[in-house]
C-alpha positions as CSV (number, residue, x, y, z in Angstrom):
1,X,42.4,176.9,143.7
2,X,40.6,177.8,139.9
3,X,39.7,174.3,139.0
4,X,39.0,175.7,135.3
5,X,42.3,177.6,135.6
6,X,44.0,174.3,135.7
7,X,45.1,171.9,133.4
8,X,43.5,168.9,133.5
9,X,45.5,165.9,132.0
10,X,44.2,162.8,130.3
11,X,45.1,159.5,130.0
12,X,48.3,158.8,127.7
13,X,49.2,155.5,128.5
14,X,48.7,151.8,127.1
15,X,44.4,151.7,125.8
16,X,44.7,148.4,127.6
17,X,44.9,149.9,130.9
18,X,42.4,152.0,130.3
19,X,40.2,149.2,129.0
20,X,40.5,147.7,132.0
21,X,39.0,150.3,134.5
22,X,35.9,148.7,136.0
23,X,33.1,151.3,135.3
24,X,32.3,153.0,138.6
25,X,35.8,152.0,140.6
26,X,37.8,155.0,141.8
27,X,40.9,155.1,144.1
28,X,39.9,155.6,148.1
29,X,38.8,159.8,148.7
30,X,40.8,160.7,151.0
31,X,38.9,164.1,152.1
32,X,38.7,163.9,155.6
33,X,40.9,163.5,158.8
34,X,39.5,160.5,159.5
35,X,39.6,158.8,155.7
36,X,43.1,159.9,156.1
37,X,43.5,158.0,159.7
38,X,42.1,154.8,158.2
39,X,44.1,155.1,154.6
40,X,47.6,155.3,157.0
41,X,46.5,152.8,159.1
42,X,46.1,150.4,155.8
43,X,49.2,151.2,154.0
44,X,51.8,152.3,156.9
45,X,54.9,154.2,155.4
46,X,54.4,153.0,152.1
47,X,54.4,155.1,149.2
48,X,51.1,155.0,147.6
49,X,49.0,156.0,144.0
50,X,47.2,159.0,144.1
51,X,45.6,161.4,141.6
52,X,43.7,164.8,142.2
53,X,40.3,164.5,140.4
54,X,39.0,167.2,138.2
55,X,37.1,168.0,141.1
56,X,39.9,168.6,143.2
57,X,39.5,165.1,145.1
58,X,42.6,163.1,146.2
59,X,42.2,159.7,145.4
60,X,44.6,157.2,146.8
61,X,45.4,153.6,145.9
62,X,47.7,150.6,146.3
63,X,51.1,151.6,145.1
64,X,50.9,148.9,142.8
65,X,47.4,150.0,140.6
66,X,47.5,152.0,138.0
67,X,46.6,156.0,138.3
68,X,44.1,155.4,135.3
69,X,42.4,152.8,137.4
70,X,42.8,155.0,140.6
71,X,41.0,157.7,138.7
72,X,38.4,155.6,137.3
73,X,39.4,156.2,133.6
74,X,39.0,160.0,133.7
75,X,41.3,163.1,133.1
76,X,42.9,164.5,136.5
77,X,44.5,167.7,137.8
78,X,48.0,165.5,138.7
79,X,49.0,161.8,139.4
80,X,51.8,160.4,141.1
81,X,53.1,159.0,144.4
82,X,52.7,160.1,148.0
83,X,53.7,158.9,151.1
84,X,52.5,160.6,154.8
85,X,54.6,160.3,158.0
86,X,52.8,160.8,161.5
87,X,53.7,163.7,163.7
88,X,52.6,165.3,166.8
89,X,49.5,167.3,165.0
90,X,48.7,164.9,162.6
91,X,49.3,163.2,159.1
92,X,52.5,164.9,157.0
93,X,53.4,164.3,153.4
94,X,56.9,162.1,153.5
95,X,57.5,162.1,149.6
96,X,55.4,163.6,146.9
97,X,55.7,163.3,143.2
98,X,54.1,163.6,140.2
99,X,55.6,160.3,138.6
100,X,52.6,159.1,136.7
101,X,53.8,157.9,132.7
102,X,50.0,157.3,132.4
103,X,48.8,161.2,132.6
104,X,52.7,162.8,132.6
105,X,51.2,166.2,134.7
106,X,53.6,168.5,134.6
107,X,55.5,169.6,138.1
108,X,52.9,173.0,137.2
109,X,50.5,170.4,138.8
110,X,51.7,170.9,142.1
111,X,49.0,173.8,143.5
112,X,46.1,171.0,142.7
113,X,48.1,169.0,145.2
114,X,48.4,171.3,147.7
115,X,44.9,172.2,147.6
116,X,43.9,168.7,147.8
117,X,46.8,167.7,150.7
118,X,45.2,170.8,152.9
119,X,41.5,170.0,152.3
120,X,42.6,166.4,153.4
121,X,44.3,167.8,156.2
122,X,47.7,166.5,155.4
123,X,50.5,169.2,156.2
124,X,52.8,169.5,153.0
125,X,56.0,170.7,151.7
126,X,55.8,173.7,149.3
127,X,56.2,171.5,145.9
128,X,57.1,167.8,145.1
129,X,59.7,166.0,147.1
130,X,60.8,164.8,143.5
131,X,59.4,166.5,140.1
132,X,59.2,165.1,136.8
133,X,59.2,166.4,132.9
134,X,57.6,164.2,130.6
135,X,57.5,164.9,126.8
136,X,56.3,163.4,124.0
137,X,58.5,162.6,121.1
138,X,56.7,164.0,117.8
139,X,59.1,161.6,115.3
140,X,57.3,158.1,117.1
141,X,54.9,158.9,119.5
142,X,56.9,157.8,122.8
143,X,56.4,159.5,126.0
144,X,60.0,160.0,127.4
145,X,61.5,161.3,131.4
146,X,63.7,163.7,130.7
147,X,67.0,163.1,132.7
148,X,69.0,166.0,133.2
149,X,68.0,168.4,130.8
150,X,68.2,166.4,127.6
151,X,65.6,166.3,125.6
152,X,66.2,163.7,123.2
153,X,64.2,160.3,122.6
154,X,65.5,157.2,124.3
155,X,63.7,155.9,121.8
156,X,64.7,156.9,118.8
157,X,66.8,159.9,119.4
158,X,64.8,162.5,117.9
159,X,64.8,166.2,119.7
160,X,62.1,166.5,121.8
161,X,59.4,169.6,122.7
162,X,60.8,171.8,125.1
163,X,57.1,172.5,125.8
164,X,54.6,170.0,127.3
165,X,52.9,167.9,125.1
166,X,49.1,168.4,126.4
């Protein structure tokens, strides 16, 4: 994958989260078949944070940490959840998403994931298990989920971008 092809996504979400990321912290690189043995062996069936890095990297943490923190702050090719299931040849992507409200990558994220999930080893579905649109409402600022197709506020019920807000 073009790295400088991609999109890289910064942080959106609340500037006290991001205040908070301890200088130098990062989520767990999970690059390796045997970073990815001991990261399953931690956290079982249980969906987990992760984030691609601008470098490509996949970075895992608890499930409960933010992806900012995971990412140590920095902009990132996606975000979301991810959960791996054992088989017979090795670790497998259960679930896959891109649900992050503090970066909102679009489901075009998906071939920084897959680059990632096969450097790591990790057989993978062809996209996300479950794909989200975010958008940004230009009348207050609020980063919305679009349900459905309807791109209105929940907010303040203002039409919202058809395009991504990046």
């Amino acid at each position: 994958m073009d790295h400088a092809a991609a999109r890289l996504y910064r942080y959106l979400g609340p500037p006290e989260l991001l205040a908070a990321v301890r200088p130098g912290h990062l989520g767990r690189p999970l690059d390796s078949a045997p970073a990815v043995q001991a990261w399953a062996a931690q956290v079982g069936g249980e969906p987990f944070t992760y984030v691609v890095d601008a470098a490509g990297r996949l970075l895992a943490a608890d499930r409960r940490s933010e992806h900012v923190a995971c990412a140590g702050g920095r902009d990132v090719l996606s975000a979301g959840e991810l959960s791996l299931r054992r088989t017979a040849t090795g670790w497998a992507v259960a679930e896959v998403s891109n649900q992050s409200t503090g970066y909102a990558p679009e489901p075009a994220s998906w071939p920084a994931v897959a680059a990632a999930l096969d450097r790591a080893g990790i057989a993978h579905p062809d996209g996300f298990t479950a794909a989200f649109e975010f958008r940004r409402c230009s009348a207050c600022a609020e980063l919305n989920l679009v349900k459905d197709g309807d791109y209105t506020c929940c907010l303040c019920e203002a039409a919202l971008p058809e395009r991504w807000h990046g």
